[in-house]
Structures are given as C-alpha cells and as structure tokens.
C-alpha positions, 0 to 999 in steps of 0.5 A: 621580514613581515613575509618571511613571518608570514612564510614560516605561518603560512606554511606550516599552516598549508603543511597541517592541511595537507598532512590531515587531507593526506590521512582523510584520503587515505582513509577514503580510498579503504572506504571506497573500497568497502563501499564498492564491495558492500553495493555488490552483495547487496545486489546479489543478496537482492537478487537471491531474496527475489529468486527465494521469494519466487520459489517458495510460492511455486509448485513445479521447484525443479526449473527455479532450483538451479537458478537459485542455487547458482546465484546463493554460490555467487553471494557466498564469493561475494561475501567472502571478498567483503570479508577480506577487505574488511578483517584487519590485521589487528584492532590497531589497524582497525583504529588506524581506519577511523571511517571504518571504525564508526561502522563496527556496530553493522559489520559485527551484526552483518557478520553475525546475522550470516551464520543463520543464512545457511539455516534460512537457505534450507527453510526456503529449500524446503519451502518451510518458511513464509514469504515474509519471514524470507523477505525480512531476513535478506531485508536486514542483512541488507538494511545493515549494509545500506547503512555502511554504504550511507556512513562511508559515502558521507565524508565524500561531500568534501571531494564531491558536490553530492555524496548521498547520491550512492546512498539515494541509488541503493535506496531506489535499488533496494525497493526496486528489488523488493517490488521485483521479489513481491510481484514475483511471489504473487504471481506464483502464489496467485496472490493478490490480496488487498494488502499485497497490491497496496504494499507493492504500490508503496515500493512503486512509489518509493521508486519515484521519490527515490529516482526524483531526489536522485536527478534533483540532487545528483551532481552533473558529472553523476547525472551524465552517467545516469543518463549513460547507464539507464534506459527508457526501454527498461522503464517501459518494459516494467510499466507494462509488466506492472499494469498486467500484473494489476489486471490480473493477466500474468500467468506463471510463464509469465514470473520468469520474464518480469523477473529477468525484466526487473532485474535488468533495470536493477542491473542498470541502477547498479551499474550507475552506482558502481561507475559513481563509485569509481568516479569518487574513488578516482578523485580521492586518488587525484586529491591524495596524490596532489596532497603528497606533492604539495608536502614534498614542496613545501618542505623546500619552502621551509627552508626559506622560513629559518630566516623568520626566526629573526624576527621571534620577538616581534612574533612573540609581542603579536601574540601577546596582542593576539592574547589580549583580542582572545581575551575581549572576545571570550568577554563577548562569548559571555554575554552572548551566553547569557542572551535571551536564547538558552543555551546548554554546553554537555561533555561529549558524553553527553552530561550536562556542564552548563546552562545559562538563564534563558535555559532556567527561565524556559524549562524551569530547571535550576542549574544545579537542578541539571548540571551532572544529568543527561538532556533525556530530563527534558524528554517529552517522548513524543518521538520515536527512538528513530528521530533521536537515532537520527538526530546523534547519526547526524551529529556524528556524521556532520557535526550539526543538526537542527530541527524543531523538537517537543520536550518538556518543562519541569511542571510537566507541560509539553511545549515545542522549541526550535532546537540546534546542536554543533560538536565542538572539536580540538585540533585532532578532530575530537569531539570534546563538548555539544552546544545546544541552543533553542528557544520556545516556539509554542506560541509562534507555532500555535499562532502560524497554524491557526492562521494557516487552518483560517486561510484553508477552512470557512470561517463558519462551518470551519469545513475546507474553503475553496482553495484548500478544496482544489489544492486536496483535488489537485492532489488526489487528480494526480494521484487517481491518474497515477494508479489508475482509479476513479474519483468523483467530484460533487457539486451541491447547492441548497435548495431555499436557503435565500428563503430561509435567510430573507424570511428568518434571517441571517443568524438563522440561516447560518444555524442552518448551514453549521447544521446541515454540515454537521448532516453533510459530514454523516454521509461521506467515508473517513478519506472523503473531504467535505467542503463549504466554497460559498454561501449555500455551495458545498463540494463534496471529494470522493476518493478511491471508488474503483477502477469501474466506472459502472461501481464509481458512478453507482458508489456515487449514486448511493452517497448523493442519495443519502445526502438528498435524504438527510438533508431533507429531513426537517431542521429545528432551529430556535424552535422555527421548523425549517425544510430545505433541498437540495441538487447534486451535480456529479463528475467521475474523473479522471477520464478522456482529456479532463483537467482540474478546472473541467472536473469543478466545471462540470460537476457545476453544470451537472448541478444545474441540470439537476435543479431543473429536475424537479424529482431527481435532483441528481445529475451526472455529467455524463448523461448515458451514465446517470440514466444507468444509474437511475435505472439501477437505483429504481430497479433496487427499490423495486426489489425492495418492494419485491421482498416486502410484498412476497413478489418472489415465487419459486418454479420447480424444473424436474430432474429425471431418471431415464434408465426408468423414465421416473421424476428424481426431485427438481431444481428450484428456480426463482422468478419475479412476479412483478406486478407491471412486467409480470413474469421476470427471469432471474437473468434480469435480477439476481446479480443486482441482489447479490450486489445488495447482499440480499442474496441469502434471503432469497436463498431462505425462501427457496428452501423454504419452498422446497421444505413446504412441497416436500412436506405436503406432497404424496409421492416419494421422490427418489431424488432430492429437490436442490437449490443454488448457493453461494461461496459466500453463504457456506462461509457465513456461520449465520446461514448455515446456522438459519438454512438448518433452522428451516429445514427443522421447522418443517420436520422433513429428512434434510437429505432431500435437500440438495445445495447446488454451488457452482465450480468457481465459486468452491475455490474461494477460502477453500480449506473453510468452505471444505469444513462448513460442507462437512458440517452441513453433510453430517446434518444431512444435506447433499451437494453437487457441483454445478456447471462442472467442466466450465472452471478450474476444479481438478482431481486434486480438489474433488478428493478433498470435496465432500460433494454427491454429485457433478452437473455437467454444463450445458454447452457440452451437451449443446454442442455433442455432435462435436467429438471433443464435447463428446469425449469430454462428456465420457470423461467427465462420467468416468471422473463421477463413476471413478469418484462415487459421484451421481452424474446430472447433464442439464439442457437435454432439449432434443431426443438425439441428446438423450440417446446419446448419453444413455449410450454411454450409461448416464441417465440422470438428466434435465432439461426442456425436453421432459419439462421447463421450470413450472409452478409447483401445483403443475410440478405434482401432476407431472407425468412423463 
C-alpha cells in the first residue's frame, strides 16, 4: 500500500512539473521567436546608423545615397516582420505570453520612438543633423531593443548553462557598430579630435571585455560555434585599418573599405548569435515535446494510483503529523527572525509589513516608525537611479539580488551593509512578499580598507610601497603596449640623506622625507604616481607622454629637471637648515623586448650613472637619447638667455619691382647673434621656440624692428616690409591686441606692414582665423600667403580669404626648366591676377629665372640674385 501513496504523490507531483515546463516552453519558443527578430533589426538599424553617420560627413553624397537608401528599405522589412510577431490578438494573448508581457514598457517605446525615424531619415538626407544627434537616436531605439533581447534570453538558463551569451554577443556587436560608424565619420569629416580618438578608444576596449566574458562564460556548445563562425583574418583586417586610422593615413577612398571591413566581422558576431539563437530554440523544442510525453504517460499511471485511495486515512493521520513538523518549524523561523540579522518583510508593492529588532537596533527606526512606508526611508542617495533599476531588474528576472549598499540611520549617519533580497512566491509563480536581510558592515569595511591602504602605502609618507607601485606599472605596462604610447619610469635616490640621519638623527630625517615628498608631489601631473620603495628611494610613474620618443624623453627631461631643482631648495627643519640632492635615472618603456622587471632595472641603473655625474645628475637609460635631451635642455637655456640679453637681431632681405628695377619694402628675418657661434640661422632655432611658446616674442621684435626702419628711413617704399606669423598667433586676441599696440607706439601707417602665414597653417580654426584677418585688415595691416602651392589651399579658400597677396614656393622657381613648374607658375599668376591678388616669387637666384617670369608679367620677386638678407643699415644704402 506505501507504493501506491507514494504513486498517486508522486505523480501528481511529476504531472504540476511538466504541465508548468510545458507552459514555460511554450512561453520560450514565442520568445525565442521575438528574439531572433529583435537581433536582426538591431543589425540593420547598426548598419543603417553607420551608413548615416558616413554620409552626413561627407561632401560628394551621390556614391553613399544609393547605398544608404537600400539598407534604410531593408530595416523598414525588418521592422515590419518584428511587428507581426509582436502585436497580439487581443491583450488576453498578451497576458497569456508572460515573458513578453514583462517587456511591454521597451516595445510600447520602441514602437513610439519609430514614428520620428522618417523625420530623422530626412534630417541626415539633407545633412541637417549632427553626428551625435544621428548616433544617439539609432543608439536608443537599439539600447531598447538590446534590452528585450537581455529579458527574453534570461529565462533560458534553465535549458542552457549560460543564457546571457546572446545578450553578451549584442553588446560586443552594438560597440563594434558604433566603433564602425565613428571611424567612418572621421575619416570623412577629417575628424580627429582628442575626444573622438579616446571615445573610439573605449568602444575598442568595450570590444575586448565583451569578447573576453563571452569565451570566458559561454557554454561549450556556443563556443564550438564561435569558433565556426568567427575568423582571425577579419580581426586582422580591423586591427590594421585601426592602426592606419590612428597615424592618420586613410583617406576618404579608403571610408568604404574600412566600412565593408568592419561590417563583415559584425556580420560574422551576428551570425554566431543567430545560429546560438537556434541552437536554444531547438532545445526549448526537444524539452517542450518531451514535456508533452511525459503527460501522455502519466495520465496511464494515474490510473494504477486509484488503488491509493485505500489507504486516504493512513494519508490523512501523515498530514496531521506533517502539520504538527509545519508547526515546530514555523516556531524555528521565529527565532530565526528575531537573530542578530535584521530583517524587513514588504508586500510586493513593496510596502513595509515587518521588521524585527536587529532592524531597530541598526537603522534606529521603530517598527511603528516603518511599518506601512516604503524602504526609500532609508535612502542614502548615494547611487544612481541605475544601481536600484538594476537591483529591481534582477529581482524580476531572478528572484534574487544581493550586493553591498549605503543607506541611512535615522539620525542621518550614512553607514554601509551588506544587503540580500529574495521574492517570495505562491505556487502560480506569484510574487506575494520581498525578504530583505542585511546587516552593518561600516566597521568590517573601514577596517579591510585600512589594512589594504597600510599593506599598499609607506607607513611614513603614506606615498604607494614597492608593490603597489609594480602592481600600477604592471597595469600601465600593458596598457602603454595596447594603445601604443610612451611611458617613462623614474628612479631617484636622495643625495646625503645618511648624512643628515647620522648628524641630526632619525626623526629629523624622517621630517625631511615627509618633506621632500610633500615637494615630490608639486612636481608630477594628476595621473602621475609617486612612490617611496625604501628609505631614501623613491620611484616616480610617468603616464601617456605621446607616441614620440623624442617628446616622451623630453617631457620627461623637464619633469626630472623640476624635481632636481625642488628638492635642492633648503629644508628648514625644527630650525636646522637642511640642503640635500638628488640623482634621476629614467627609463621610456615600453620599447624593443622590455619587460616590467627591465624597465625598474634600468631606470636603477640609469640612477647610478646619474650619481657618478657630478653636474647633471640626470641620466637616460638609453644614452643617444640623454645626450639629445641634454643637448636640447642646454640649447633652451641658452635662448633664455638669448631673450634676456637682446641676443636676436633681425636682417631685412629686399623684395623688388622688376618691371622698374625699384626696392618694393622687405622680408624680415631673424638671426641669433650668439656670442659663441656667432651668426645662427633661424633653421637652427625657431621650432625649438615654438615648442617653448615663445614664438610671439619673437614676432613683437620683428615688428618692432620693421616699425622703427620705417619710421626712421628717407625713402618711400613702394612696398610693404612683411613678417612671418603663425596660425596660433592670429587665433590669440593677446597678440592682435600687442601687434596693433606696437604699431601705434611708432606712429607709422600700418599698411606698411605686412603678416606672412604660410598656407597650411591658414587651415587651422579657419571660420576664427578668417575673422581676426578681417579685423587686422580693417586696422590696416596687409596679408599674403606664404609658400603658396606647397599645401592644401583651394579656390574655395581663397574666395573667403581676405589676403593681398600670393608668394609662389621656391621649388617651383628652382626647378622652371620643367614644363609642369612652368605651367604651374602660369597658373598660379592667373589664379592671383583672376582674384585681385600681387604675385611675389622668392628664390630668383639667376638671370635666366628672372627673364623667365617677366615673360609672363610677373615682376614682384625676391631672392639671391638682387640681395641676400642684410642688416638694415646696408638695406638703406641698397642700390640695384
């Protein structure tokens, strides 16, 4: 008789099971269905987002139209099938479909968000919107669907040992398409802003962490058809496009490749979660049919059950002991209730029904205080709204969550608690109550990180230790090497310290390294680390100093240089006058073969070298690179001194009018009277001022000079005397404001002046650069384009420039004998005549140039051949 009770049980139990796995699949093939769908409209809505993004940027729209228009025909028959699989009957049928009926909320916004697209589609038509307005919009319709595809794929983690694995895929998908639509942009646009490289940077290394948790996580069936689907020939295709595009080299031929490129790797990641996709809804089959047998068979076996009912009042007396156990453990559950943990019970609405008193004795809130609110009492608003939206996703979704969380006590204190929630549910899946416990971990977490700051950081000048140092270098080793920039390792040892420590003692010299740190700290960046590794040793990391070695090392030089001369300064120290040294030993990594344990190695040995040195006490670990540096440190002290003592002179070289053999004014050129080398030509020292920022000053002075000739001379010169600028400087409301200020202060009619800008340089913040000319123009002043031909000026730009004059570059004049220079030279002179412009040609050297260009009626030149740049006494007696 006990078998055929334990039949009838049994039974009935094994027929709930498979009714309910029966409904659940039935529920999971509709959803599987959804989310094959939603997967491809997020593909073609990525594709069609790139495709936009490309054809907003460029000029020439009529090869990218056609394209754009077929892909946005075939989202539109994509949407249309995802709307007949997701519009019901009636909302019976929706309530019937309960996975589906959870994501209402992003198909009712998915659904709404799509009657703009028409009018978005006509904004980037007419290239009417930016590309960040265009990126956000196909971003959110997709963000939307992304998040259907992330509810439907969770309830599969009963049928499959990883159900995020579709979700994960979309995620590396949707920031392989927005790297795919931002590089494609750029390179139409020519945008290649700071910004815009580090923002497609961190869609790259979205990548990566998407790609790693995928074979990390995935199941070993999906990972099978990952390595079916995806290849490492389109993962090299894209690392070599993204390396071109870092350096600059891809042109706008270049925008459809990377964009076929890209898509074709996308196209494989969607592939995978389409065949992933099937591979689920196969098993939610084989289960659901399984799940139909298995009722079939056990409504035979209900029959052998009718014999149990024999033995209903044995059945009954177990229940009433079974009733009695219900009884002693519900009794338990009470005490377990009132433990040390608190403990809250809410409706599920979330209202507050009961708390115990660890609770009170926690938050300081009476029950009657609580009892009928919502939790939102104990808000700390510490987190974002997106930590709680995802704390109730999980709940709804699993049924669980757990996580540490601030709140806060009834006086007001923050206090941190480790916090875990679980959905109590009836026997139809019903949420009927939440069981919150938690309890205080302010102290725990106070004193772990404390130990963990102590084990990391030097007792003393709480600066990082050794370990924690090698562990930030380790990190930064890898991620210099990934992105393919320059650190730099620094190795300082205090010079004397054992001196101070033997002849002052130990407390002074601890003073002393509190501060010298304090000194250490003044002289590095924010995203520098300093670090104490022993006594006197301290190790400075350098981060993100370029891809140049040649501007790493001498970013480095100047920061080593600044430390030298801080920590030199005196130290006063419980009144003892204290002077101490130092010696740098510097490594740039990563480079050749180096490792972690090379780069510590050899800015150590680097340091020592540096000790040996008694005047330097600076020393790179690759010497040919030190010695440049030290060559360019000396050479910008030297100009320091330069400006200082009126060492810059200024040569006039004359520009002629051939057509009357007449002086026509000059260019001003600077030199160098150094009192070693004499004589230094501009060549030698120019960009290394502009590197300094000191360019204007050098500018001031040539006005200065030109000014000071003019006002003093006796001749009237037809001409005007010019002098170089920079981009920079007519972007620079400072310098128009001082240029204008000298020109005053000699009383001469500014016209003389003329600004010479070379042609690349006009090209730079050129809408700004146009209005500072125009103001400069109104004062007076006179412009020409210098090296004209030798860069990217168009007729385009010269209709908006407000320019007097072109000077031809001398190569062409050079090199005249050949017929494309010659008809180069023609053209250029009717571009200037068609325009209003004067024509200047420098570098006439010889007799046969001269005759060559007045042939063709261009007389204003310049060059060797008249005169070579002179002082300006020699300039005044000048006869031609």
């Amino acid at each position: 008789m006990v078998p055929a009770v334990a039949l009838i049980y049994f039974s009935f139990y094994f027929v709930s099971i498979k009714y309910k796995e029966m409904n659940k699949t039935s529920d999971l093939l509709y959803a599987s269905k959804i989310t094959k769908i939603s997967t491809d409209l997020i593909h073609s809505l990525q594709i069609e987002r790139g495709l936009s993004a490309g054809f907003i940027a460029v000029e020439d729209k009529k090869p990218y139209l056609k394209k754009l228009l077929k892909r946005r025909g075939m989202s539109d028959t994509v949407y249309k099938t995802f709307l007949s699989v997701i519009k019901p009957l009636d909302m019976a049928d929706y309530k019937k479909k309960t996975i589906f009926y959870k994501n209402i909320n992003y198909i009712t916004t998915i659904l709404k968000e799509w009657h703009d697209i028409a009018n978005i589609r006509n904004l980037v038509t007419k290239s009417s919107i930016d590309f960040k307005e265009e990126i956000a919009y196909y971003s959110n319709i997709i963000k939307n669907l992304m998040d259907i595809v992330y509810t439907l794929s969770s309830p599969y983690s009963n049928y499959n040992g990883n159900s995020m694995d579709v979700y994960t895929l979309q995620n590396l998908e949707e920031n392989a398409g927005l790297e795919r639509a931002y590089i494609y942009n750029s390179i139409l646009s020519r945008n290649y802003s700071v910004k815009r490289v580090k923002d497609i940077l961190r869609l790259i290394a979205n990548q990566e962490n998407y790609k790693s948790n995928f074979l990390k996580n995935a199941t070993i069936t999906d990972l099978s058809f990952y390595n079916r689907f995806i290849t490492n020939e389109a993962e090299k295709d894209i690392n070599l496009y993204r390396k071109l595009f870092f350096d600059k080299k891809l042109k706008e031929k270049d925008a459809i490749r990377w964009f076929g490129t890209s898509t074709n790797r996308i196209d494989q990641y969607h592939r995978l979660s389409t065949k992933i996709i099937k591979n689920y809804l196969q098993n939610v089959k084989n289960i659901h049919q399984n799940a139909k047998n298995a009722l079939i068979t056990t409504f035979i076996l209900w029959f052998l059950a009718i014999v149990a009912f024999l033995i209903l009042v044995k059945f009954l007396k177990q229940l009433l002991e079974n009733e009695e156990k219900m009884m002693e453990e519900l009794r338990i559950a009470s005490y377990a209730f009132n433990s040390h943990e608190a403990m809250t019970i809410t409706d599920p609405n979330g209202v507050i029904i009961k708390v115990n008193k660890a609770f009170t004795k926690i938050t300081g809130y009476e029950p009657k205080e609580v009892i009928g609110k919502n939790p939102k009492v104990l808000k700390s608003f510490k987190h974002p709204e997106e930590f709680y939206k995802e704390m109730w996703r999980a709940l709804h979704t699993k049924g669980y969550w757990s996580d540490e969380i601030y709140n806060k006590r009834k006086n007001g204190e923050i206090f941190i608690e480790r916090l875990s929630i679980t959905a109590i549910k009836n026997e139809k899946g019903i949420t009927t109550h939440y069981i919150a416990h938690f309890f205080d971990i302010s102290e725990l977490k106070k004193a772990r990180d404390e130990a963990l700051h102590q084990a990391k950081h030097d007792y003393l000048t709480k600066l990082p230790n050794r370990s924690y140092l090698i562990e930030k270098l380790k990190e930064e080793f890898i991620r210099a090497k990934r992105h393919n920039f320059l650190d730099a390792f620094l190795f300082i040892d205090l010079d004397k310290f054992k001196a101070v420590n033997d002849n002052y003692g130990h407390l002074i010299g601890d003073n002393l390294l509190i501060s010298a740190t304090k000194r250490l700290k003044t002289c590095v960046r924010e995203d520098d680390y300093v670090a104490r590794i022993s006594g006197d040793e301290f190790c400075i990391l350098l981060v993100d100093l370029g891809r140049d070695i040649q501007k790493a090392s001498e970013i480095s030089q100047d920061i080593a240089e600044k430390i030298l001369k801080e920590l030199r300064k005196p130290y006063l120290i419980d009144k003892n006058e204290i002077l101490i040294g130092a010696s740098i030993g510097i490594k740039i990594f990563p480079k050749d073969n180096d490792d972690i344990d090379e780069v510590v190695k050899s800015a150590d040995i680097a340091m020592y070298e540096a000790k040996k040195d008694k005047q330097k006490k600076i020393f790179f670990y690759d010497k040919l690179i030190g010695e440049k540096i030290q060559k360019l440190s000396m050479l910008k002290k030297e100009i320091e001194e330069a400006f200082k003592n009126n060492q810059f002179i200024f040569y006039f070289q004359p520009k002629v009018d051939s057509k009357n053999m007449e002086i026509a004014g000059a260019e001003v050129l600077v030199r160098w009277q150094h009192p070693i080398e004499g004589i230094v030509y501009p060549g030698a020292f120019i960009d290394i001022i502009k590197s300094m920022n000191k360019i204007s000053l050098i500018t001031y002075l040539a006005i200065e000079n030109a000014c000071r000739y003019i006002k003093n001379s006796d001749k009237s010169y037809k001409g005007t005397f010019s002098i170089n600028i920079t981009a920079n400087e007519l972007l620079s409301p400072a310098f128009i404001e001082k240029a204008m200020s000298i020109i005053n202060s000699f009383n001469i009619n500014p016209s003389y002046i003329e600004f010479e800008i070379l042609e690349d340089e006009l090209i730079k913040n050129f809408d700004t650069v146009i209005e500072n000319m125009k103001k400069l123009k109104e004062y007076g002043i006179k412009f020409s384009i210098d090296d004209f031909g030798s860069g990217y000026s168009s007729i385009r730009y010269l209709q908006k420039l407000p320019v007097d004059k072109l000077k031809i570059d001398r190569y062409f004049i050079a090199n005249y004998n050949e017929k494309s220079n010659q008809e180069l030279i023609k053209m250029v002179a009717n571009i200037a005549k068609t325009f209003g412009l004067d024509l200047v040609v420098e570098g006439i050297e010889k007799k046969e140039q001269l005759d060559f260009l007045n042939s063709i009626g261009v007389y204003k030149v310049q060059g060797f051949y008249f005169s070579r740049a002179i002082e300006a006494k020699e300039f005044a007696n000048l006869q031609l």
